[in-house]
VOPA-725309 format. One line per 8 residues: number of its first residue (from 1); for each residue z, x, y of N, C-alpha, C. Coordinates in steps of 0.2 Angstrom, whole numbers. Each point is the difference from the previous one (the first is absolute). Layout:
% VOPA-725309
NUM) Z X Y Z X Y Z X Y; ...;
This chain:
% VOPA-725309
1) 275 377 641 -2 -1 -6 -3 7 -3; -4 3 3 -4 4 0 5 9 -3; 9 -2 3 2 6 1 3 -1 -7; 1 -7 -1 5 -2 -7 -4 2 -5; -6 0 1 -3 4 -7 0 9 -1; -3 0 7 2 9 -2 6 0 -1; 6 -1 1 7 0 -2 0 -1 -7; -3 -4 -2 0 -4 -8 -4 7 -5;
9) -7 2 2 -3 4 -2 3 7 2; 4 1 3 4 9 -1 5 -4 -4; 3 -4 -1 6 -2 -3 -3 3 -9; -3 -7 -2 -2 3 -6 -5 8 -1; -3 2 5 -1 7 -2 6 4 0; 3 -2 5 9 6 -1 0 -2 -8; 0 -5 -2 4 -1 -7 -4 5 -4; -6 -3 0 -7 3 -5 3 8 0;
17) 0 5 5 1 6 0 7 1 -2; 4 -3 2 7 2 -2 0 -1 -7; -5 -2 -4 2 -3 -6 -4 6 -4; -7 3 2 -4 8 -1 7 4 -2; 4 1 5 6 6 0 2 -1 -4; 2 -7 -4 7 1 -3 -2 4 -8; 6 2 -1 1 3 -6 1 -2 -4; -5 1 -7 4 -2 -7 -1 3 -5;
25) 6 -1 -4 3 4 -7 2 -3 -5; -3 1 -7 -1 -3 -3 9 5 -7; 3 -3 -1 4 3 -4 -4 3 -7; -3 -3 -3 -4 4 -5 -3 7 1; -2 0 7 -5 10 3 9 2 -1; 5 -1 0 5 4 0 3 1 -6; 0 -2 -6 0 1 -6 5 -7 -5; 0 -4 4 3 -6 -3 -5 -4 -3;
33) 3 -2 -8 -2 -2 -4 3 -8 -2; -4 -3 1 2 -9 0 0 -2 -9; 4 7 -5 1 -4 -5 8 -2 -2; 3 -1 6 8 -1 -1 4 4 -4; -4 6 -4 4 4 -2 2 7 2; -7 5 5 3 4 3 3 -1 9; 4 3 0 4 -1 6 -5 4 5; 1 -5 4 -5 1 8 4 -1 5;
41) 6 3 1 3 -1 6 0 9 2; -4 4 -2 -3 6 3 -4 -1 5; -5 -5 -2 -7 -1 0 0 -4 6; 6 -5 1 2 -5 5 0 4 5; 8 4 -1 0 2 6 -4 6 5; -6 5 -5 -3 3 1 -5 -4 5; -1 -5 -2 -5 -6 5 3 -2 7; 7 2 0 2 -3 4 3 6 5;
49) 0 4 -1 0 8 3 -8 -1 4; -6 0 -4 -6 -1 5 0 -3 2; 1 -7 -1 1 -6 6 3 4 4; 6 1 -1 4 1 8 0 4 4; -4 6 -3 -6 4 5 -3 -4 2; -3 -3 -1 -9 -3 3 3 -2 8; -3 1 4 1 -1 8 -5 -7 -1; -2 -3 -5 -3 -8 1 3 -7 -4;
57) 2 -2 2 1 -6 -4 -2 -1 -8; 5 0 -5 -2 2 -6 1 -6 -7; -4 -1 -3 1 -5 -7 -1 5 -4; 6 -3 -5 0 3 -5 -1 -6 -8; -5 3 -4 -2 -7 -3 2 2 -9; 2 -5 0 5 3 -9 -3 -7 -3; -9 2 -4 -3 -5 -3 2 -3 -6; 0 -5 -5 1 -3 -5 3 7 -4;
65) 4 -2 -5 4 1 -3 8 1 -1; 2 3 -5 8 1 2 2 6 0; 5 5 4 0 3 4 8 3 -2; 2 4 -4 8 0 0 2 5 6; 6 -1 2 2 3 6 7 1 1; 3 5 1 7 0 1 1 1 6; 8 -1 4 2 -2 9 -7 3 5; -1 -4 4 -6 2 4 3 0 6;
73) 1 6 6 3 -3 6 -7 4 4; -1 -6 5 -6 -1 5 -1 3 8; 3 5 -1 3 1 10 -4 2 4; -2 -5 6 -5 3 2 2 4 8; 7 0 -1 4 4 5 -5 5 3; -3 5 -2 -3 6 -2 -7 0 2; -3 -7 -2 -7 -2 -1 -5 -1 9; -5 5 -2 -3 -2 8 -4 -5 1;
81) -2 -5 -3 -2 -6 -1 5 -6 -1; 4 -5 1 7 -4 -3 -4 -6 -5; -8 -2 4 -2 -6 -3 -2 1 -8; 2 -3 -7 -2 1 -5 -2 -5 -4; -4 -1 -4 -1 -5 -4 0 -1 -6; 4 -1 -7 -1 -1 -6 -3 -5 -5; -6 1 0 -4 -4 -2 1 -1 -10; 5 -4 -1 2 3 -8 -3 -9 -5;
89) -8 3 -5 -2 -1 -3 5 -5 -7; 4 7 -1 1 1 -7 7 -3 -1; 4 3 -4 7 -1 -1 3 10 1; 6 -1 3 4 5 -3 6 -3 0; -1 8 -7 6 -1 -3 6 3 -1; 5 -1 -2 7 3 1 2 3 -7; 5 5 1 2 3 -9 2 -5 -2; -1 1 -8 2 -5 -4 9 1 0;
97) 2 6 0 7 1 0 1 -1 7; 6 -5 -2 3 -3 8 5 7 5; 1 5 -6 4 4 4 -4 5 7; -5 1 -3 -6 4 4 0 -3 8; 2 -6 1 0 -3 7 9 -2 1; 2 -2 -6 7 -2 0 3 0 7; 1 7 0 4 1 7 -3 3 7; -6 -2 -1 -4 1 7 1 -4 6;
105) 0 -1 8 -1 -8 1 -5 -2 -1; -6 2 1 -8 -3 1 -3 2 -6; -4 -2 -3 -7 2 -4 -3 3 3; -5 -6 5 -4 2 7 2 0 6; 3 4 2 2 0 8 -5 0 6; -2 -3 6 -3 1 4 6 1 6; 0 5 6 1 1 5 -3 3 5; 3 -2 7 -3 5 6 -8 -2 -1;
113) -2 -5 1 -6 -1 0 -1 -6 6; -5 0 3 -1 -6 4 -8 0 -2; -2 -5 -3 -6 -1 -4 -2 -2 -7; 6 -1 -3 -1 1 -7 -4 -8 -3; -2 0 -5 -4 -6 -2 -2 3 -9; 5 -5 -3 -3 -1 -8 -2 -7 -1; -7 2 -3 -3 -8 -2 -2 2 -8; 4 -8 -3 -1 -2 -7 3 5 -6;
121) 0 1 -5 3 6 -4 4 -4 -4; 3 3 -6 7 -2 -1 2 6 -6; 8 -1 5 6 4 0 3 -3 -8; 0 4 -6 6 -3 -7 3 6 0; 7 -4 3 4 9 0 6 -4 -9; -3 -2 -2 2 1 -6 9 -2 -2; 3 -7 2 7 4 4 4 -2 -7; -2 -5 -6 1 -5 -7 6 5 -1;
129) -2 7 0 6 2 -4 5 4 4; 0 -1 6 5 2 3 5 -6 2; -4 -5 0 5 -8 0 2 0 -6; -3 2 -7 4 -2 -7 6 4 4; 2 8 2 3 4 -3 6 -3 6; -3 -1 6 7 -4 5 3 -8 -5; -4 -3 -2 3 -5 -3 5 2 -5; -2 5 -4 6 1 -5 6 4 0;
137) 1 3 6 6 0 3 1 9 0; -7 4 -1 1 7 0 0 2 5; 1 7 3 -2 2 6 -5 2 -1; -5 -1 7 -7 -1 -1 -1 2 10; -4 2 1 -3 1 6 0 -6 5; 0 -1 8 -2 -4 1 -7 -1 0; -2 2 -1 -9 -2 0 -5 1 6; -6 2 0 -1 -1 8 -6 -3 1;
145) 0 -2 5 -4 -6 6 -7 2 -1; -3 -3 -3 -9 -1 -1 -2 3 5; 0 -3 7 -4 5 7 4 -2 4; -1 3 5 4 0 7 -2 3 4; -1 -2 7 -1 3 7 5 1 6; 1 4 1 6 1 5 -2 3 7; 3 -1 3 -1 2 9 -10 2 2; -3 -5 -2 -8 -1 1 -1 -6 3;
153) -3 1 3 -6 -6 4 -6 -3 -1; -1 -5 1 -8 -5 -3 0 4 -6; 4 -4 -4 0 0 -6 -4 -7 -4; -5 0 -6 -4 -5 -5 0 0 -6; 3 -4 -2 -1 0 -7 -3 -6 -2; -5 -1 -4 -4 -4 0 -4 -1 -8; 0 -4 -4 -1 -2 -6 6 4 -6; 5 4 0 3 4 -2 2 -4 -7;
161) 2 2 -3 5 -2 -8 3 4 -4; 9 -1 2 5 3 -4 0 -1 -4; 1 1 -5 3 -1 -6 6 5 -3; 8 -5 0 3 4 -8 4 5 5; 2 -1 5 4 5 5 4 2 -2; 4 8 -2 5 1 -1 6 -4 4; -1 -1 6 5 -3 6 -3 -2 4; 0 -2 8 -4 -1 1 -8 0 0;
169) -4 -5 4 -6 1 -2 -4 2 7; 3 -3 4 -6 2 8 6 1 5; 3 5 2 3 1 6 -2 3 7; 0 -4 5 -1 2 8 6 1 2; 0 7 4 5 0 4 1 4 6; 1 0 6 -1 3 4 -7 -1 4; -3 -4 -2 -8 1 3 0 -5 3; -8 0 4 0 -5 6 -6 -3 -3;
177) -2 -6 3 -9 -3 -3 -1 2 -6; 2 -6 -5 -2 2 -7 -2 -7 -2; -5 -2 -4 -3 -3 -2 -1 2 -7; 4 -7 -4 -4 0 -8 -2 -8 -1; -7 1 -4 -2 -7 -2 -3 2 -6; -1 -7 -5 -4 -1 -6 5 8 -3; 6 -1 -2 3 6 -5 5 -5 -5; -1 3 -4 3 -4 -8 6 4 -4;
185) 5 -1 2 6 3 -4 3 -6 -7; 1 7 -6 0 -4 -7 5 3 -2; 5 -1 -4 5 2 -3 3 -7 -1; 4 3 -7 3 -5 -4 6 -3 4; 2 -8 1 6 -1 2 6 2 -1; 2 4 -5 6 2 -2 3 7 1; -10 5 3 0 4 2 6 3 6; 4 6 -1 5 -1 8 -1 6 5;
193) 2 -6 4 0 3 7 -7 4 1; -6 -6 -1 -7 0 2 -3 -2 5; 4 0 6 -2 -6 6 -8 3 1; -4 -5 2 -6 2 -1 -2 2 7; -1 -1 8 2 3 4 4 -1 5; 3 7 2 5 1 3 -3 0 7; 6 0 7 -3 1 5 6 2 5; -1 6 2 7 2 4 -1 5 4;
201) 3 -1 8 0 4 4 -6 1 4; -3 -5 -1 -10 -1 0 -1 -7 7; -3 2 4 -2 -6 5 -8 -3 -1; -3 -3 -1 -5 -6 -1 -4 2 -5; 5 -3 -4 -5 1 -7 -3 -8 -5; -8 0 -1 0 -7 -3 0 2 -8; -1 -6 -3 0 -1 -7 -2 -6 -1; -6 0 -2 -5 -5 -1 -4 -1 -7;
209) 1 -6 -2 -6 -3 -7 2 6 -5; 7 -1 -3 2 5 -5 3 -3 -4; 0 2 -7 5 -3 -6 5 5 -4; 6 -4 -1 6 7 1 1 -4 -6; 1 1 -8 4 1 -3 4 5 -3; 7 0 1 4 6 -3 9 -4 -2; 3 6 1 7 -2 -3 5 1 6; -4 0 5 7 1 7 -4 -3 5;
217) 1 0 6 -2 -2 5 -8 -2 2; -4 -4 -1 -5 1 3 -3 5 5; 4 -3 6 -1 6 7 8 -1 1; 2 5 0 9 3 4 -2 4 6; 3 -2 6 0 1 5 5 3 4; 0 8 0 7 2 3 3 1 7; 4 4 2 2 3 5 -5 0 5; -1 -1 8 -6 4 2 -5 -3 2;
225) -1 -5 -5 -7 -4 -1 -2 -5 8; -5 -1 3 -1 -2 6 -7 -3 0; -2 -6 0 -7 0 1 -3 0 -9; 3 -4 -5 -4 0 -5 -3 -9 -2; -8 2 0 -1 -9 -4 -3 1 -6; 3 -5 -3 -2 0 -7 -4 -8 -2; -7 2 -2 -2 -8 0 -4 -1 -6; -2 -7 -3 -3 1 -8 3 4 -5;
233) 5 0 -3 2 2 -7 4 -3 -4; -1 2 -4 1 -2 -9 7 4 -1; 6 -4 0 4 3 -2 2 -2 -8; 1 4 -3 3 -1 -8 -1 2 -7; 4 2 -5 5 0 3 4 6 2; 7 -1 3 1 3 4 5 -1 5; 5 2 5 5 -2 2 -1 -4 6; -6 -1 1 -3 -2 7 -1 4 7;
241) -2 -2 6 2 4 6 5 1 4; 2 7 1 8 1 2 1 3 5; 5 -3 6 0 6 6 7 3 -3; -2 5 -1 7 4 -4 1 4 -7; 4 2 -2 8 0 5 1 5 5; 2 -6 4 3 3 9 8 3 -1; 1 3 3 7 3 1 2 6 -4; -3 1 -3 2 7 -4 5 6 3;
249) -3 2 6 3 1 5 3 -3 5; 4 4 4 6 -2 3 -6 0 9; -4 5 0 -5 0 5 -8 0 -5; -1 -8 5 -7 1 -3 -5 -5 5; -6 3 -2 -5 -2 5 -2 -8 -2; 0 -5 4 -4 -8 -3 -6 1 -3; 1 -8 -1 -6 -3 -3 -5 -5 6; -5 0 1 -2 -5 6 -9 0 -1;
257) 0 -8 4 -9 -3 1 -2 2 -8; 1 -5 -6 -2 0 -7 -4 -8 -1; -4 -1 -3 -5 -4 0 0 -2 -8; 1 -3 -4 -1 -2 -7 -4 -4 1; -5 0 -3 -3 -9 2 -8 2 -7; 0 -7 -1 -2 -2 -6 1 2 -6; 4 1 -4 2 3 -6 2 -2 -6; -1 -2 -3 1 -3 -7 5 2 -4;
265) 5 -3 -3 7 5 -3 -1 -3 -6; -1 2 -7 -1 -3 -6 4 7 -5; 4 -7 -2 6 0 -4 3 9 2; 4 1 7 4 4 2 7 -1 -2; 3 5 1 8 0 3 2 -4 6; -5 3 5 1 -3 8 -6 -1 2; 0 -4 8 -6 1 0 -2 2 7; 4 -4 6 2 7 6 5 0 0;
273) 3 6 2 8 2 1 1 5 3; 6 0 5 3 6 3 7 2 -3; 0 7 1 6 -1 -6 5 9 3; 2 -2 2 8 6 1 7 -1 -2; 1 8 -1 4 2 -1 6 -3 4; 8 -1 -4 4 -2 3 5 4 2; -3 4 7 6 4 2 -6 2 7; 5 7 6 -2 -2 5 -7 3 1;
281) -5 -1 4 -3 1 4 -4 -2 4; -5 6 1 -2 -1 10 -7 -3 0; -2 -1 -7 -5 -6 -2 -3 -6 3; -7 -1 0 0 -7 1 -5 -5 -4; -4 -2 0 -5 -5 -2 -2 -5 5; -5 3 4 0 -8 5 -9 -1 2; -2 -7 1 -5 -1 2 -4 0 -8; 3 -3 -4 -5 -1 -5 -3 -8 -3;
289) -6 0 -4 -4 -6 -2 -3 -1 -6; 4 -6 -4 -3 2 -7 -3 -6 1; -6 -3 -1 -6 -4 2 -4 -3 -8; -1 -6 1 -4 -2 -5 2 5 -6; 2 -1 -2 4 2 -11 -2 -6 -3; 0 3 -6 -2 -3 -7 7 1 -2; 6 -3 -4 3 2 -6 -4 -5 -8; 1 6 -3 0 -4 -7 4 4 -4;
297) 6 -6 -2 5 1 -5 4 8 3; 0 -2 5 5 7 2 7 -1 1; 4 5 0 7 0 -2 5 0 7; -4 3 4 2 -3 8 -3 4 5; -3 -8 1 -6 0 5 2 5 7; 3 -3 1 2 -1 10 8 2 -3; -2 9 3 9 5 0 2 2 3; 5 0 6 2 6 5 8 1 -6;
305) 0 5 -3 6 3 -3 4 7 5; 4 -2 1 4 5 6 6 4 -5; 2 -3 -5 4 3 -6 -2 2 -6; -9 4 2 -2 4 -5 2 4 -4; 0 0 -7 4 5 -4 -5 -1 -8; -5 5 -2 -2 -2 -7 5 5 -4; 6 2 -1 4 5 -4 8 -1 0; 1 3 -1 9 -2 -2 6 3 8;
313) -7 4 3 5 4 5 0 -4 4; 0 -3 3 0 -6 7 6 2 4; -6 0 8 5 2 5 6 -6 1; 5 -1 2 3 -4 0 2 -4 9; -3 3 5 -1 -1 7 -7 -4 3; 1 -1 3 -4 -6 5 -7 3 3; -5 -2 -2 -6 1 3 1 3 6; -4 5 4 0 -1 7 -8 0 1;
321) -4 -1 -3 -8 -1 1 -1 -7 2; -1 0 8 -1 -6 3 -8 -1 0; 0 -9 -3 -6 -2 -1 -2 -6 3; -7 0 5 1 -5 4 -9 -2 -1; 0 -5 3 -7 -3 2 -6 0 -4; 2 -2 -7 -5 -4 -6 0 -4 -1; -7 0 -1 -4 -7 -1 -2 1 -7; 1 -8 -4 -1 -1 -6 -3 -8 0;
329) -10 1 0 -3 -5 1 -6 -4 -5; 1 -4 -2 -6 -4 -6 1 6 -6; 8 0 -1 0 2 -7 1 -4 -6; -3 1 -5 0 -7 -6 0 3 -8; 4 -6 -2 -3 3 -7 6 -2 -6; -2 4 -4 6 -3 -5 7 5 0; 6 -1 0 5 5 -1 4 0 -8; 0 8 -3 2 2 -6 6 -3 0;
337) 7 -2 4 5 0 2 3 -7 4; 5 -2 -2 1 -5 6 -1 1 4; 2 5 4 3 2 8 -8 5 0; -5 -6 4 -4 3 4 0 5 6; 4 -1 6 2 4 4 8 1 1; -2 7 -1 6 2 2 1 5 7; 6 -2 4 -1 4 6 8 4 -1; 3 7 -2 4 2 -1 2 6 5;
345) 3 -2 8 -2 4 5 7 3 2; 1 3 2 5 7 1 4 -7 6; 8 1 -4 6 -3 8 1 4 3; -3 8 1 0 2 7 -3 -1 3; -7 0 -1 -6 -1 4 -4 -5 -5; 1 -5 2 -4 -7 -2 -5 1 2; -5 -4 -5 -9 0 2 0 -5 6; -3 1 6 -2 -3 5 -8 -2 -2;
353) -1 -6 3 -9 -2 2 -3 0 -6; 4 -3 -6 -6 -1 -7 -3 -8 2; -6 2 -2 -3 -9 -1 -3 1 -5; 3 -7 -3 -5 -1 -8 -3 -9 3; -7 1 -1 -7 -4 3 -1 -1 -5; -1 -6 -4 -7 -4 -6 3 5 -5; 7 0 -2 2 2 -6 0 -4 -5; -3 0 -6 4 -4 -6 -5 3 -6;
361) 7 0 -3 -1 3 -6 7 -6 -5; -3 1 -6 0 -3 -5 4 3 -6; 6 -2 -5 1 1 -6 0 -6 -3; -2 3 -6 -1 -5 -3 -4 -8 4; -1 -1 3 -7 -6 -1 7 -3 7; 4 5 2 6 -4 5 1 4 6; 1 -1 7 1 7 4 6 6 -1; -3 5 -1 7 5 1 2 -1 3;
369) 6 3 -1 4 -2 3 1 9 7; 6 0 3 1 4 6 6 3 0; 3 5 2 5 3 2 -1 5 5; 5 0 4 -2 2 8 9 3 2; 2 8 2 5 1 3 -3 5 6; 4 -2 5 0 4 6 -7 0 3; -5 -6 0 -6 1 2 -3 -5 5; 1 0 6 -3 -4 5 -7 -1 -1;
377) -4 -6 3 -8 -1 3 -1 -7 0; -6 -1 -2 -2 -8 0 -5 0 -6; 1 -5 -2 -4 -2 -7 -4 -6 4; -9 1 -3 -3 -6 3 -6 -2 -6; -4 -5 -2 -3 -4 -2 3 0 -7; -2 2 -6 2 -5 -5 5 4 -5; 4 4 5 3 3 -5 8 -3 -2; 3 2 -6 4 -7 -2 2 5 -4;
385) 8 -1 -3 5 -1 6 -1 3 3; 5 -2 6 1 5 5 4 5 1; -1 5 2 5 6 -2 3 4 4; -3 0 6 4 2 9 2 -6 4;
């Protein structure tokens, strides 16, 4: 008993001292100005030049107001401390002119970091008129990605708010242990190709108690992906949660151990789905679990699409993305659509081990109905029709 408190008492003194050292830097001592009109991405990165020197664990703290900034890239390749922390008050902001970032990939880029943590902030990268100028049919940049992290570890994001992405909003990729909770993605439905966050080539990452409205994908989940849970969110509106699209290439890495569970889908496109391309590859999707969902007024709930195609180019060849062992369980609610499930599985490689558990979903005030090709497993408690 005796030994467990000294243990206890050096524990929180180790923290108490370790907390003395750390370093903090206030973006304002560097010459940014939080009145959204002078640019401070001098300011930024000059703060982040001294972080990356510090030999101590370092915050960097970007208090209340709005902050204009152009492409930010975060490398702490270089940095003799990797642990950082962005403690963001205020808002920043993005050029008003969408070309300024048009063709970058990232706004904020973070890399090469094992320690990274941003709490609360919000990101308005301003995206309105670069979606008018894609809607109207001009050549116009692809846009780029609000933030992203790449090849970093124990990564946090936590109370964060995108707004207004040029194109994506939150990308992980490459990294290991990443945790995002309480973050709010906002963009109009009609916005394109705003999937709110991405995740690919990344092994255990959660996503928890977040609200994703935009105009693509809630969370799109690529190549790579291994060890993701996603639990408590708000989807809509928005295309729903997507493993995909798989296959793109002819060599590519799976998808495995995904967790979906408790999630809400209000008035989507979709609301879980896997979806690839139909032609060959070395892909796969297995070991996944879409748990407790909400549908409301969604357009299809429950979708393994294997003859994905949103454009006029469509492969003409057979899936080779082998997809096996999901579970689709106490999912309920209302369907925008007749056909609440639909299972569209590759005649080369059929879906092996689907089980749909306490399905039922609803059109019109009657069961949806089911369409199912090349897909084995067992259906059990009240799901109707049946469809394997």
């Amino acid at each position: 008993m005796v030994s467990l408190l000294v243990i206890s008492v050096f524990f929180f003194f180790f923290l108490f001292i370790s907390s003395c050292f750390a370093q903090s830097y206030n973006v304002l001592s560097f010459g940014a100005k939080p009145d959204g009109k002078t640019d401070a991405t001098e300011a930024f990165m000059a703060v982040w030049e001294t972080a990356c020197a510090s030999s101590r664990p370092v915050t960097i703290v970007v208090p209340k107001g709005r902050f204009l900034l152009r492409s930010l890239n975060f490398d702490g390749s270089k940095c003799k401390s990797k642990p950082v922390t962005f403690r963001i008050d205020g808002t920043l902001v993005a050029p008003a002119d969408y070309q300024v970032l048009g063709n970058e990939d990232y706004w904020i880029f973070f890399q090469h970091l094992d320690g990274v943590t941003v709490y609360g902030g919000v990101l308005d990268a301003r995206g309105v008129s670069l979606w008018d100028c894609k809607k109207s049919g001009k050549k116009c940049p692809s846009g780029a990605t609000t933030i992203g992290f790449q090849s970093s570890s124990n990564v946090v994001v936590s109370g964060l708010t995108s707004l207004n992405s040029q194109m994506f909003h939150i990308v992980i990729n490459g990294c290991n242990n990443v945790k995002l909770q309480g973050v709010k993605v906002l963009a109009a439905g009609n916005s394109p190709n705003t999937d709110g966050i991405h995740v690919q080539s990344s092994t255990t990452v959660s996503i928890f108690n977040t609200k994703i409205s935009t105009g693509d994908d809630c969370v799109s989940i690529g190549p790579g992906t291994n060890g993701l849970w996603i639990e408590n969110v708000a989807c809509g509106p928005g295309h729903g949660i997507s493993i995909g699209s798989l296959g793109k290439d002819s060599v590519e890495s799976g998808v495995q151990n995904v967790t979906v569970k408790t999630v809400t889908f209000t008035g989507t496109d979709n609301g879980v789905r896997i979806k690839s391309w139909a032609r060959p590859s070395s892909g796969f999707a297995k070991d996944i679990r879409f748990q407790h969902c909400v549908m409301d007024n969604v357009e299809n709930p429950i979708i393994i699409d294997q003859n994905y195609c949103p454009d006029h180019n469509c492969p003409v060849q057979v899936s080779g993305i082998k997809i096996s062992d999901v579970l689709f369980v106490d999912i309920h609610g209302t369907s925008a659509t007749e056909v609440g499930v639909k299972l569209d599985c590759s005649s080369k490689k059929p879906c092996t081990g689907i089980r749909l558990e306490d399905v039922k979903l609803t059109y019109r005030n009657k069961p949806a109905a089911s369409a199912c090709a090349h897909a084995g497993g067992i259906e059990a408690g009240f799901f109707q029709p049946n469809c394997l």
